[in-house]
One Martini backbone bead per residue (centre of mass of N, CA, C, O) as a GRO file, in nm:
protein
  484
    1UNK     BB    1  -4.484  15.672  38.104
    2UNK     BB    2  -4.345  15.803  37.838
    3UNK     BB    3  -4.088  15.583  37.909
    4UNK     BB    4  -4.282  15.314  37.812
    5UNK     BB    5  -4.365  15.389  37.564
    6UNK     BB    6  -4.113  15.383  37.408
    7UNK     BB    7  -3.976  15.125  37.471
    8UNK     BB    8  -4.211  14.953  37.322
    9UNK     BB    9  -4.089  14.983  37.042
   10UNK     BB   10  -3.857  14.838  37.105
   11UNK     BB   11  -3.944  14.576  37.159
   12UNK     BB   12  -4.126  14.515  36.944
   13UNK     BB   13  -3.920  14.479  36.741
   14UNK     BB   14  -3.820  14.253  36.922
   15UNK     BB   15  -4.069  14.085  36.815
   16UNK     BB   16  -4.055  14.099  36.476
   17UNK     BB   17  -3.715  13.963  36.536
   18UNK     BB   18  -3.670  13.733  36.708
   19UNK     BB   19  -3.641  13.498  36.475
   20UNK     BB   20  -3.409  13.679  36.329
   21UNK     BB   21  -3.069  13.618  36.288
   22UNK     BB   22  -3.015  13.920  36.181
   23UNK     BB   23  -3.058  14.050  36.422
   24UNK     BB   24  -2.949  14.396  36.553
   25UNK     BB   25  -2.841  14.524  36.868
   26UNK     BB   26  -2.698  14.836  36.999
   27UNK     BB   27  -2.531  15.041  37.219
   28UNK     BB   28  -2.501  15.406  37.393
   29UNK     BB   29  -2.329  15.572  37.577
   30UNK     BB   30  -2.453  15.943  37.545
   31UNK     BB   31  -2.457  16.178  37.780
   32UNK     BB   32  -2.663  15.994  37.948
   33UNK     BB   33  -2.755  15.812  37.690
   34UNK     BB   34  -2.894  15.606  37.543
   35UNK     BB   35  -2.824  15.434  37.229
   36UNK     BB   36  -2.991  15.282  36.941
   37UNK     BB   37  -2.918  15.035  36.740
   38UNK     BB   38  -3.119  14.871  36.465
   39UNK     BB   39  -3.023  14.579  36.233
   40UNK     BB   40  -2.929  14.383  35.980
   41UNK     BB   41  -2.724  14.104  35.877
   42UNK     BB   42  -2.634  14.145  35.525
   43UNK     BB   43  -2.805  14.381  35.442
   44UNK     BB   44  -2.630  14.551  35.593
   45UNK     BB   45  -2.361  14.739  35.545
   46UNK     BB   46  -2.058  14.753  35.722
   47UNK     BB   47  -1.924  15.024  35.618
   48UNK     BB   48  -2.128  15.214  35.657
   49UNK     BB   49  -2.219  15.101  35.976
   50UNK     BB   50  -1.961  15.240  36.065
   51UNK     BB   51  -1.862  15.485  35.941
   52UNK     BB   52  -2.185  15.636  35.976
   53UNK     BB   53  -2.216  15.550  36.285
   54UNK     BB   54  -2.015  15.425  36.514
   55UNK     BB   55  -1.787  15.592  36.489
   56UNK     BB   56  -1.967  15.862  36.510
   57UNK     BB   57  -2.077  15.812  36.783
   58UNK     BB   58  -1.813  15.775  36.964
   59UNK     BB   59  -1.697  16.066  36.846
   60UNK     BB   60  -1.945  16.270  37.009
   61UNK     BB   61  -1.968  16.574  37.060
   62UNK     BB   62  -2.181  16.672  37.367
   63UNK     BB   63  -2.079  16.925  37.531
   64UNK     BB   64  -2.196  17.151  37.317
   65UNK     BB   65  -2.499  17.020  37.432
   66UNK     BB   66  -2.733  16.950  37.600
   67UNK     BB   67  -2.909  16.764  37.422
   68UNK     BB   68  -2.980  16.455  37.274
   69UNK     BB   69  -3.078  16.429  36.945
   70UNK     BB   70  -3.208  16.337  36.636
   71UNK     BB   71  -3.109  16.627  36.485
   72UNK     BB   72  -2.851  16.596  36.546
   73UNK     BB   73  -2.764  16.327  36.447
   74UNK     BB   74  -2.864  16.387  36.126
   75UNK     BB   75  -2.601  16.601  36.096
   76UNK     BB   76  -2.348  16.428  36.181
   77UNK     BB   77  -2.426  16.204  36.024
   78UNK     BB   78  -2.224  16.075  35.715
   79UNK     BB   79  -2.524  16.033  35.535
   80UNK     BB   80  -2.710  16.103  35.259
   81UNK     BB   81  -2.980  15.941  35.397
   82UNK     BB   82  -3.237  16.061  35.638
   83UNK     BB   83  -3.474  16.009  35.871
   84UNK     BB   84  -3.755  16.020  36.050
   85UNK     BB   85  -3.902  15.806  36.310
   86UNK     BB   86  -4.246  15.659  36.436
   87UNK     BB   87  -4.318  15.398  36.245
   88UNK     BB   88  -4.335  15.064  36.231
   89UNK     BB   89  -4.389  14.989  35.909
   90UNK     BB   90  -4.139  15.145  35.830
   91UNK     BB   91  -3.921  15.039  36.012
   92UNK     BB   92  -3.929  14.762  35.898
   93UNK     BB   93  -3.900  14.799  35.582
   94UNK     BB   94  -3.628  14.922  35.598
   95UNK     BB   95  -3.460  14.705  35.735
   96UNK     BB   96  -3.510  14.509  35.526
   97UNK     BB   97  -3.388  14.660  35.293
   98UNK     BB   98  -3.097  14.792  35.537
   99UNK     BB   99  -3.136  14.975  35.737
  100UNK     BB  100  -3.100  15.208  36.026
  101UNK     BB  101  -3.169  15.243  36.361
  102UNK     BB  102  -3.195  15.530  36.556
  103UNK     BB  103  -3.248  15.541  36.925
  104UNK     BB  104  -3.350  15.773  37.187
  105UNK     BB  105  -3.410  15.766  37.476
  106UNK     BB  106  -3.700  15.930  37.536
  107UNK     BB  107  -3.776  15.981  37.209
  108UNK     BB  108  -4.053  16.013  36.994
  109UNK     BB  109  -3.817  15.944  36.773
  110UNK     BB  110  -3.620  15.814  36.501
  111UNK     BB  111  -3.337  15.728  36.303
  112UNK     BB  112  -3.308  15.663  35.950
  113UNK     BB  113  -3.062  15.508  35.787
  114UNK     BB  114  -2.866  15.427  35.460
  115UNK     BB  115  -2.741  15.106  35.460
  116UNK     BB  116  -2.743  14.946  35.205
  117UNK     BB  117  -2.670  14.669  35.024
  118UNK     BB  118  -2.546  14.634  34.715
  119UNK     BB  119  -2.632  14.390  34.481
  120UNK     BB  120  -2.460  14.436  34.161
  121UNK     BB  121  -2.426  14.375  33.896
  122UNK     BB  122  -2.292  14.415  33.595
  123UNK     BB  123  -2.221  14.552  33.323
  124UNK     BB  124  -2.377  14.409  33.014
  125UNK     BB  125  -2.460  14.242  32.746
  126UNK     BB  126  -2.679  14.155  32.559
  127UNK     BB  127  -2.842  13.827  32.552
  128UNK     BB  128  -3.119  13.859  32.362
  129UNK     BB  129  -3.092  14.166  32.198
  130UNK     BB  130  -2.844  14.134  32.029
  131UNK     BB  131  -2.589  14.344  31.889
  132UNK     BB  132  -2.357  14.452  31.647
  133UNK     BB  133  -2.527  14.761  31.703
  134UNK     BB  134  -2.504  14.934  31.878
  135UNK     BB  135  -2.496  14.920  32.224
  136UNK     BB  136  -2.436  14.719  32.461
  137UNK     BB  137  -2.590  14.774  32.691
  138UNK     BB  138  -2.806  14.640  32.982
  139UNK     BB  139  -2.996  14.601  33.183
  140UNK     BB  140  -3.048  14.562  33.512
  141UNK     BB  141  -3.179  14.507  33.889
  142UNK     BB  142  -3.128  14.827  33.888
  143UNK     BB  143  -3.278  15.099  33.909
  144UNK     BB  144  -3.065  15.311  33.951
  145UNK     BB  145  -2.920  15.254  33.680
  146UNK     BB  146  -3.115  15.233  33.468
  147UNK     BB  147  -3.171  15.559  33.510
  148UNK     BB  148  -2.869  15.620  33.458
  149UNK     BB  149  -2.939  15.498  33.107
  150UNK     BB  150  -3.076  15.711  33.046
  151UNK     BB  151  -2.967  15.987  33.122
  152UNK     BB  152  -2.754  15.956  32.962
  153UNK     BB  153  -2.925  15.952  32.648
  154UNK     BB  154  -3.137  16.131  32.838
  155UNK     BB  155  -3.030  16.484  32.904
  156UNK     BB  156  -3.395  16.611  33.004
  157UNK     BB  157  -3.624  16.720  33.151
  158UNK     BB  158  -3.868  16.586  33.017
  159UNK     BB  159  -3.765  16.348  33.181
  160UNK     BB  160  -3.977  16.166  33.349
  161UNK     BB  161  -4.063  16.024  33.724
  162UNK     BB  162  -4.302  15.795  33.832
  163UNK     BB  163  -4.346  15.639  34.211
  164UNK     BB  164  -4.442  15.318  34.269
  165UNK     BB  165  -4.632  15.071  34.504
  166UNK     BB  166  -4.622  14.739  34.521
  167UNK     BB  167  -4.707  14.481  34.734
  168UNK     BB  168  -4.770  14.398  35.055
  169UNK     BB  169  -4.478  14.248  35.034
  170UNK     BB  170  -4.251  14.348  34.836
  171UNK     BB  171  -4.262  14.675  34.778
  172UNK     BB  172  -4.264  14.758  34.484
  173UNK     BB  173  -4.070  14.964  34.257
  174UNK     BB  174  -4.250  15.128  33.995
  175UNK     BB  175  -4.169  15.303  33.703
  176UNK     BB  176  -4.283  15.588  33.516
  177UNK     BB  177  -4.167  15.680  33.184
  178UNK     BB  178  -4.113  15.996  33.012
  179UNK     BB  179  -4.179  16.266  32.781
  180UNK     BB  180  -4.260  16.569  32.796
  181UNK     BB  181  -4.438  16.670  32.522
  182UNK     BB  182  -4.527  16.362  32.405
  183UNK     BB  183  -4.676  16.213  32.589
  184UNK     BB  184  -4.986  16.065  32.671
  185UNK     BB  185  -5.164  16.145  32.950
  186UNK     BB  186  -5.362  15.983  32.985
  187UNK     BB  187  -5.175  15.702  32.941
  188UNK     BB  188  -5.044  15.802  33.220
  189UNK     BB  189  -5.332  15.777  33.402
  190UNK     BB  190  -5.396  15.472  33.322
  191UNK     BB  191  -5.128  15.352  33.414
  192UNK     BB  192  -5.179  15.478  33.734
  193UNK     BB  193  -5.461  15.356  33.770
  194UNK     BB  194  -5.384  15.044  33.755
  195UNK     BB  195  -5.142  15.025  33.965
  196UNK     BB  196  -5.323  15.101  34.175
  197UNK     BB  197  -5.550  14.813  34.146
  198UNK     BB  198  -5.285  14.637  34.242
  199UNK     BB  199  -5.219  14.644  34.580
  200UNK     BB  200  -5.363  14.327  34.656
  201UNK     BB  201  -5.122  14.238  34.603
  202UNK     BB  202  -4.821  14.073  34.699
  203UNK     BB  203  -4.600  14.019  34.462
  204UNK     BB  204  -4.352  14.231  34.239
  205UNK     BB  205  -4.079  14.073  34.049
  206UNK     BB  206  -4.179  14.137  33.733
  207UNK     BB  207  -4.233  14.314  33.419
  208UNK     BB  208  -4.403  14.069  33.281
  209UNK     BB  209  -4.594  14.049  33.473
  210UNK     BB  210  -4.720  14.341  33.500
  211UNK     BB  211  -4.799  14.383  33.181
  212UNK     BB  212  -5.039  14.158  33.215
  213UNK     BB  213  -5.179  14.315  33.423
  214UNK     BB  214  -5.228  14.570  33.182
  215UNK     BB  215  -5.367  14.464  33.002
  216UNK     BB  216  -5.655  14.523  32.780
  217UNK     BB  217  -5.602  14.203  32.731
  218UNK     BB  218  -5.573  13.902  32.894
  219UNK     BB  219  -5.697  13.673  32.646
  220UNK     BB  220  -5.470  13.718  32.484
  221UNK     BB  221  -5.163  13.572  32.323
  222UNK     BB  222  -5.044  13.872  32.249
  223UNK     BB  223  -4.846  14.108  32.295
  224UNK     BB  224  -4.929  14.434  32.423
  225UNK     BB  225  -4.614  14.459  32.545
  226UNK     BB  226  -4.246  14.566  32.529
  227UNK     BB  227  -3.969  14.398  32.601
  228UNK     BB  228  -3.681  14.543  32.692
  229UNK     BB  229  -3.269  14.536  32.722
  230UNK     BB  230  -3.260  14.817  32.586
  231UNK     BB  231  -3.177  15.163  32.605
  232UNK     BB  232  -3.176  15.269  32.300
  233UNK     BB  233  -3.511  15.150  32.299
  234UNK     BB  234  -3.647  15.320  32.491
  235UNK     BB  235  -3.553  15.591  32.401
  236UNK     BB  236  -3.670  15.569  32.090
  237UNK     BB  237  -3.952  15.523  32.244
  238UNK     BB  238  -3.978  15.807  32.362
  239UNK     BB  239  -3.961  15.967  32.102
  240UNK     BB  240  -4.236  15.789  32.024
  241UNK     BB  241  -4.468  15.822  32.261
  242UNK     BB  242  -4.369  15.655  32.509
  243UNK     BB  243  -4.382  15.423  32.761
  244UNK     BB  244  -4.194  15.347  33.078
  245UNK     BB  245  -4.132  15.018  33.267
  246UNK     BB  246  -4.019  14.975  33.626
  247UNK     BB  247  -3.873  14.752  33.784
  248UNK     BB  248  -3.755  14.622  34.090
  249UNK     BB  249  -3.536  14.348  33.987
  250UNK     BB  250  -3.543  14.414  33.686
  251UNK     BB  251  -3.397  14.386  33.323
  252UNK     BB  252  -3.660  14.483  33.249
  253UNK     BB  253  -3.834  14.696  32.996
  254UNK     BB  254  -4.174  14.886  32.908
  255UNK     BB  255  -4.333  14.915  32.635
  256UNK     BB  256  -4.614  15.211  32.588
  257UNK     BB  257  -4.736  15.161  32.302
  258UNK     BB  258  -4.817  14.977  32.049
  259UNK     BB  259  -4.730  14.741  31.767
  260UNK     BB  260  -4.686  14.460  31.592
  261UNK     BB  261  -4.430  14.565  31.386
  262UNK     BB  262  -4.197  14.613  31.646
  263UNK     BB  263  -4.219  14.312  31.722
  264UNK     BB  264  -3.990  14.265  31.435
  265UNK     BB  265  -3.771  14.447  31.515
  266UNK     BB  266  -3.404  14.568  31.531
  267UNK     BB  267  -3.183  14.752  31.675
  268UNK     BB  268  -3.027  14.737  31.389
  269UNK     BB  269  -3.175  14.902  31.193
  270UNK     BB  270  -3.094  15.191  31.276
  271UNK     BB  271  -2.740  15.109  31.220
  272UNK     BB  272  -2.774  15.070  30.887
  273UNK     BB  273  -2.799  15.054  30.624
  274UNK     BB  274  -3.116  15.122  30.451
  275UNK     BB  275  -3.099  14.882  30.258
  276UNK     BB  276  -3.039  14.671  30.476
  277UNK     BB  277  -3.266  14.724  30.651
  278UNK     BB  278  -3.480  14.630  30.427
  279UNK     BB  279  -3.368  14.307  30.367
  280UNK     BB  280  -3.381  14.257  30.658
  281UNK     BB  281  -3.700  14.285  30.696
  282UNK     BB  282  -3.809  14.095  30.438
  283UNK     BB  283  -3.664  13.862  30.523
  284UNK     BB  284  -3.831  13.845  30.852
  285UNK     BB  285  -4.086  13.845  30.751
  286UNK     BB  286  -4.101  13.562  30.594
  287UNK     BB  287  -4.008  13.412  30.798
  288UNK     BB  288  -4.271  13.426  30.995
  289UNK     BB  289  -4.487  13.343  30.720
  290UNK     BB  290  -4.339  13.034  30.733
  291UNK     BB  291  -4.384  12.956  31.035
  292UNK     BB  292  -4.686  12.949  31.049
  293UNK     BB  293  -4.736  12.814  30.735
  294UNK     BB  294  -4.578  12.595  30.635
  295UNK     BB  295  -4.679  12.313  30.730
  296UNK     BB  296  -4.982  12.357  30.694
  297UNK     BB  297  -4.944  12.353  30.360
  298UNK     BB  298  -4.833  12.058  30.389
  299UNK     BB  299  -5.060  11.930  30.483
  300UNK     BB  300  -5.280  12.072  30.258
  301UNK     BB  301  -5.119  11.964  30.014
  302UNK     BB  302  -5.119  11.625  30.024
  303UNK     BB  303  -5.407  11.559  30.161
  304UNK     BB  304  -5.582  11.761  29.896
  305UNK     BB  305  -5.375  11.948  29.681
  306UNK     BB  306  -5.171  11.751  29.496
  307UNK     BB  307  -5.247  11.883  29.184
  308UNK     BB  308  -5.071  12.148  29.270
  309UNK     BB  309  -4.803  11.976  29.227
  310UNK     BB  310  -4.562  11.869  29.104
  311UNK     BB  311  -4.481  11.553  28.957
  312UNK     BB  312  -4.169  11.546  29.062
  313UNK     BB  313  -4.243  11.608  29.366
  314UNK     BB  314  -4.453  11.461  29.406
  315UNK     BB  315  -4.326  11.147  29.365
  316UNK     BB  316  -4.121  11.263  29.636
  317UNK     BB  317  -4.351  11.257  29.859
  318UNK     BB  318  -4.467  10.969  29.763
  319UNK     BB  319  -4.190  10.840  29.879
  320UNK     BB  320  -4.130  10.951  30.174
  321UNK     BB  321  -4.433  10.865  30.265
  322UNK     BB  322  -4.482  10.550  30.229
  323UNK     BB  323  -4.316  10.479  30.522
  324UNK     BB  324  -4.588  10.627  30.678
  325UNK     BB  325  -4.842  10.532  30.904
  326UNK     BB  326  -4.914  10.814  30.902
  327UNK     BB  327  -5.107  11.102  30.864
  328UNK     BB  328  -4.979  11.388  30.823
  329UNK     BB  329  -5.108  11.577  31.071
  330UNK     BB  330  -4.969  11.374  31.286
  331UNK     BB  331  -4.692  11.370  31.166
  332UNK     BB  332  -4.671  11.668  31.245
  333UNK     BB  333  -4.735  11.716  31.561
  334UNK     BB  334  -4.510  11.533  31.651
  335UNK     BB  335  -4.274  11.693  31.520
  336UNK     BB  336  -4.342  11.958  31.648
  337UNK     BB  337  -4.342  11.850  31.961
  338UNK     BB  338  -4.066  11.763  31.973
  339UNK     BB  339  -3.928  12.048  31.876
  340UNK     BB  340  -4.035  12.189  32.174
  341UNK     BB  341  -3.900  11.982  32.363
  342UNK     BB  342  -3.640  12.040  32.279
  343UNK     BB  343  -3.628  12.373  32.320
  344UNK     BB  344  -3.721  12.327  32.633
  345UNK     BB  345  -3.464  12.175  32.714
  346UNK     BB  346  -3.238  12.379  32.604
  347UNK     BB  347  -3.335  12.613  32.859
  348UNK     BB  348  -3.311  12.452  33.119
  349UNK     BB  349  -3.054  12.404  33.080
  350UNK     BB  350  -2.726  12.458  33.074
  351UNK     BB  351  -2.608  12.628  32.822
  352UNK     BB  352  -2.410  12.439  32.721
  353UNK     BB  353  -2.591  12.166  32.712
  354UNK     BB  354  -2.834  12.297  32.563
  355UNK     BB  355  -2.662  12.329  32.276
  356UNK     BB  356  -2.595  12.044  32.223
  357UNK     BB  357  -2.870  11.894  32.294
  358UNK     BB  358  -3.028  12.042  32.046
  359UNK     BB  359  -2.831  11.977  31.825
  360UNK     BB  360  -2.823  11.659  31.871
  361UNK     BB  361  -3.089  11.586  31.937
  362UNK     BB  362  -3.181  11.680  31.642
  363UNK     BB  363  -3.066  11.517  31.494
  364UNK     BB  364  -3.074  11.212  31.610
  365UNK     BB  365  -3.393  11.207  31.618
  366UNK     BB  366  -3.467  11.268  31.337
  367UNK     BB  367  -3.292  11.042  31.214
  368UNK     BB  368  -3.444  10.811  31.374
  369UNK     BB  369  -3.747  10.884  31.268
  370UNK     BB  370  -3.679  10.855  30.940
  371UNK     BB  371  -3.578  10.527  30.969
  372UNK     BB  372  -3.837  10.468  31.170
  373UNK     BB  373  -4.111  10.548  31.010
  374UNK     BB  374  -4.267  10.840  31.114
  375UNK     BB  375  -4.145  11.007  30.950
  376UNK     BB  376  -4.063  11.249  30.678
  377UNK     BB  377  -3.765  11.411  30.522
  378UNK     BB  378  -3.962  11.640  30.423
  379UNK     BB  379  -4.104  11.757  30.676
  380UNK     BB  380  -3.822  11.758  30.840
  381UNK     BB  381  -3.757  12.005  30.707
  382UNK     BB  382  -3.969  12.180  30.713
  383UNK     BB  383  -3.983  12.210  31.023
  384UNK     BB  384  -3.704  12.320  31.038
  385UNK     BB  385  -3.760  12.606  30.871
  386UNK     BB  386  -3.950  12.698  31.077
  387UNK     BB  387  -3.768  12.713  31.329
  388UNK     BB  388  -3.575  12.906  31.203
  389UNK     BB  389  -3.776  13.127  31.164
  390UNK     BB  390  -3.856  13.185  31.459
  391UNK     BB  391  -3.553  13.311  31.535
  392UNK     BB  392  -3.601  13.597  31.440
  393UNK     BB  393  -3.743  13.666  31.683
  394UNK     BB  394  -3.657  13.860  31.952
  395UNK     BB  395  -3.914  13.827  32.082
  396UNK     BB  396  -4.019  13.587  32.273
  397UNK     BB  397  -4.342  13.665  32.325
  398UNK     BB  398  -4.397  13.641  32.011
  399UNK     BB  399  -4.300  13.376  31.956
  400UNK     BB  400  -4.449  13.180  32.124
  401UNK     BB  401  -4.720  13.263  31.961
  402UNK     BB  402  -4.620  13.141  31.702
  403UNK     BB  403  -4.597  12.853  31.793
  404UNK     BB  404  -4.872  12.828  31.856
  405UNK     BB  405  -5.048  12.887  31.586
  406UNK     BB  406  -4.924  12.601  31.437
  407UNK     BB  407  -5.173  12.406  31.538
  408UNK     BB  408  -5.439  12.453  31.450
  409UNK     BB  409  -5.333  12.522  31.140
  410UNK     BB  410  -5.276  12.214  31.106
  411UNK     BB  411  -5.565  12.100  31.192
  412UNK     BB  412  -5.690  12.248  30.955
  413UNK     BB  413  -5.563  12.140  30.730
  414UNK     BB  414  -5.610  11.840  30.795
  415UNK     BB  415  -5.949  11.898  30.751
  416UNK     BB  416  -5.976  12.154  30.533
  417UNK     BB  417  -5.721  12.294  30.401
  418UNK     BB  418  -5.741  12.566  30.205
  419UNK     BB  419  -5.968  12.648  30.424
  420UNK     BB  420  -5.838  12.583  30.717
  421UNK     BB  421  -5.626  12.842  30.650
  422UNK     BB  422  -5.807  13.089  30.593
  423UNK     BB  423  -5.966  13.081  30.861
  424UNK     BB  424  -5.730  13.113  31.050
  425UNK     BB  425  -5.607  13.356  30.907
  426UNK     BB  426  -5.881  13.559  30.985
  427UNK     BB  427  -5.911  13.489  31.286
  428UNK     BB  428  -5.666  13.650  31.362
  429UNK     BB  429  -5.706  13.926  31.196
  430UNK     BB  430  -5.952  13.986  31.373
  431UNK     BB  431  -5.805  13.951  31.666
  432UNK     BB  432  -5.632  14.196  31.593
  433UNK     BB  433  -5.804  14.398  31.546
  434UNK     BB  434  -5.927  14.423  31.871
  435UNK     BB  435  -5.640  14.507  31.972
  436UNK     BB  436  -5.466  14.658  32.194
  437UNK     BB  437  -5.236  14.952  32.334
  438UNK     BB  438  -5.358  15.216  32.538
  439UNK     BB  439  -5.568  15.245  32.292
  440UNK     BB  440  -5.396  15.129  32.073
  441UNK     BB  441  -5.421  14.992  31.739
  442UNK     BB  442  -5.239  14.709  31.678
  443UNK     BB  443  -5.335  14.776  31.360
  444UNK     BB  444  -5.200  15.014  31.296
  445UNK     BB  445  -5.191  15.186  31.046
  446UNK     BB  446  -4.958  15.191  30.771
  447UNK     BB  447  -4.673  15.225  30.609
  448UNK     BB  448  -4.395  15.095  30.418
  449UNK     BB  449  -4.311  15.430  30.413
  450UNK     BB  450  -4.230  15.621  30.633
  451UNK     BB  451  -4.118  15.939  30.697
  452UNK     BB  452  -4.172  16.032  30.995
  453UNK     BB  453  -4.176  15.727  31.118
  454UNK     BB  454  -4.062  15.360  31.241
  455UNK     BB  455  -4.302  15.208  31.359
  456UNK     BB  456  -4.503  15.159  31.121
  457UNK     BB  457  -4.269  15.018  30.986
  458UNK     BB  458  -4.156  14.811  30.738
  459UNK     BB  459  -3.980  14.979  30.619
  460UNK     BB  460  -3.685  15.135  30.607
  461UNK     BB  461  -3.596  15.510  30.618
  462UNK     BB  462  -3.444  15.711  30.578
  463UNK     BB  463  -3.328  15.941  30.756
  464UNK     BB  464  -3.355  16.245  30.608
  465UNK     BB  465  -3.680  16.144  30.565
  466UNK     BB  466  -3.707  16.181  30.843
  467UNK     BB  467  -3.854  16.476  31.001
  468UNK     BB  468  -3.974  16.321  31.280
  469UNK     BB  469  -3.995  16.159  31.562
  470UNK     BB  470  -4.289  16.190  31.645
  471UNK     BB  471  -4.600  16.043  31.684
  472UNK     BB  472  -4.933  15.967  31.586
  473UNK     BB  473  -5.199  15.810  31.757
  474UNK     BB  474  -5.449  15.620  31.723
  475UNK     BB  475  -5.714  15.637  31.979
  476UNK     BB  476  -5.876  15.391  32.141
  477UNK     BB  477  -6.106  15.358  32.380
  478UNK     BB  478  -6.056  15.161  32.652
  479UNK     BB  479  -6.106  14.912  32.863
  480UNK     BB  480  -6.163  14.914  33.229
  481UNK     BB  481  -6.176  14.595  33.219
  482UNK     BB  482  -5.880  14.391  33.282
  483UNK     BB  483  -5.891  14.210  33.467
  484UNK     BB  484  -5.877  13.873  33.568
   0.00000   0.00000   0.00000
């Protein structure tokens, strides 16, 4: 009776592997009992299970012991990775991943081996976060390079990671990093009870979800967990009090807490002599409120305002729009939403096609629209101005946010003028100021130039005048309700 107890062990699993054809089943008679190894094919490593099980098994002298057991078996098969098993749903779970499982008839449990084939792409330069300055490698989808590029810029014991597993279906592990008496144990502990009260999703495959899903305000716009795909942004991080998130088969990890400051930073700000850095920082600052704000004042500046315009500009504002039917507003939206369609279409495309087709598609109908007396080529100049300043934003996710409240600011600039632009940008600015990030206030006070550490700072500060890397964040206690 014990006998076909274990057997239905084996049935079971070719029940629940029936259907899949790379389902492999071996056996071998090895001093008189059955020995079944039990595989897929394609996701097990081909070379680790010969080498690591099949001809060690066939090799195997079990002359000088009496019974055939799985303990014998663990110490004899060359594996690094191998444990006990008798529970049929981490066996299901293990196979998929790439193991092998060794079973021998009449056993109590069998023996999990670590084959699984690595498909890995190689490490190359970051492709989003690109810079002149500083480490040029990038995370990629494997969980234990990222981790391999922490320990090399960061091999110090207090640098922790604790590891948890989101997805009823995917089983993604996701890693929590963080550095030891830098880090806000709060700040870890409400980080590990959020990710654990997501395990009814079904599947987690990147950490850009993740975020999206801890985040203390899901109905905000603006994100509040900063991605980056450079590990040297990650370390920097790290010794900023901040927590790093690792999703198992994303190239991005997750900074947090934030705040909005950072999100405008490129990580070569800290890698230039610090006056470059310094022109850099008021560059990019300029660029983003020219982004936001330039369109929606040309549009209630021709249709309010015109008294304030010089008489020289002033006329051939009235020049250039004279032959456009539709009124300023109008006139604005077509063009910013042409440039978004434009934008949108150069990223789905493929990358060589999609860039000739930008550049094409907006010269080309840029100039057949102001032909065509659709827009005005001041309009346009505008209007491209913005849209090129909006890619000074490293963080697409950022970018993003921005490009989107053009458009409200624009309809109010055309309803109410330079009342409906103050009215908008009043309303982000307290929107901005309720938005938390792990419990730190979004609009987090900073100073010009902070003299103690670089993340609240607008202007990059001498190094030998930063004092310490540590820096305090004044935390305010996040809603507990965040779910979606």
């Amino acid at each position: 009776m014990k006998a076909v107890v274990k057997m239905s062990i084996l049935n079971r699993l070719h029940d629940v592997f029936a259907e899949n054809c790379q389902w492999t089943c071996r056996f071998f008679s090895i001093h008189g009992s059955t020995v079944h190894v039990m595989f897929l094919n394609n996701v097990a490593d081909d070379e680790l299970l010969s080498e690591g099980i099949l001809r060690p098994l066939q090799k195997l002298d079990v002359h000088a012991v009496e019974q055939l057991t799985p303990d014998l078996l663990l110490g004899q098969l060359p594996l690094k990775k191998g444990e006990l098993s008798h529970d049929l749903d981490q066996i299901c779970h293990k196979l998929m991943l790439g193991w092998s499982y060794v079973w021998i008839q009449d056993c109590s449990e069998g023996l999990l081996m670590c084959t699984a084939a690595h498909h890995e792409r190689t490490l190359s330069k970051a492709e989003i976060e690109s810079d002149e300055y500083g480490p040029q490698v990038a995370f990629v989808e494997e969980l234990s390079t990222n981790l391999a590029l922490l320990y090399k810029l960061l091999p110090d014991s207090k640098l922790c990671v604790s590891s948890l597993e989101m997805g009823n279906v995917s089983k993604t592990v996701v890693n929590i990093v963080y550095l030891k008496e830098y880090a806000n144990e709060d700040q870890v502990a409400l980080l590990r009870s959020r990710i654990s009260s997501l395990q009814h999703i079904n599947g987690m495959l990147d950490s850009l979800k993740l975020a999206q899903l801890l985040d203390d305000n899901v109905a905000t716009l603006f994100p509040t967990m900063l991605h980056t795909e450079r590990p040297d942004r990650v370390c920097q991080g790290l010794l900023a009090n901040k927590i790093a998130l690792f999703v198992d088969g994303s190239p991005f990890a997750v900074l947090c807490p934030v705040t909005i400051y950072e999100f405008f930073h490129a990580g070569s700000d800290m890698y230039q002599r610090w006056i470059v850095g310094v022109l850099l920082r008021l560059l990019r600052m300029s660029a983003i409120i020219a982004s936001v704000f330039v369109t929606s004042i040309y549009v209630a500046a021709i249709t309010f305002h015109y008294q304030v315009i010089p008489p020289e500009l002033l006329k051939t504002l009235i020049e250039s729009h004279s032959k456009v039917p539709f009124p300023p507003i109008l006139e604005a939206l077509m063009l910013e939403v042409m440039i978004e369609l434009l934008r949108e279409s150069s990223i789905r495309m493929p990358s060589k096609v999609g860039q000739t087709m930008g550049v094409v598609g907006g010269i080309v109908i840029g100039q057949a629209a102001v032909e065509a007396g659709f827009v005005s080529n001041i309009l346009l100049m505008i209007v491209a101005l913005g849209t090129l300043s909006s890619f000074v934003v490293s963080n697409f996710a950022m970018g993003n946010s921005l490009q989107i409240i053009r458009f409200p600011l624009i309809v109010l600039a055309g309803t109410w003028g330079g009342i409906g632009i103050v009215v908008g940008a009043s309303f982000i600015i307290i929107h901005l100021a309720r938005q938390t990030s792990l419990g730190v206030p979004y609009l987090q006070p900073m100073n010009m130039l902070d003299s103690k550490t670089d993340e609240h700072s607008v202007l990059r500060m001498i190094w030998k005048l930063m004092k310490r890397e540590k820096s305090s964040y004044r935390i305010r206690k996040p809603k507990e309700d965040f779910a979606e």
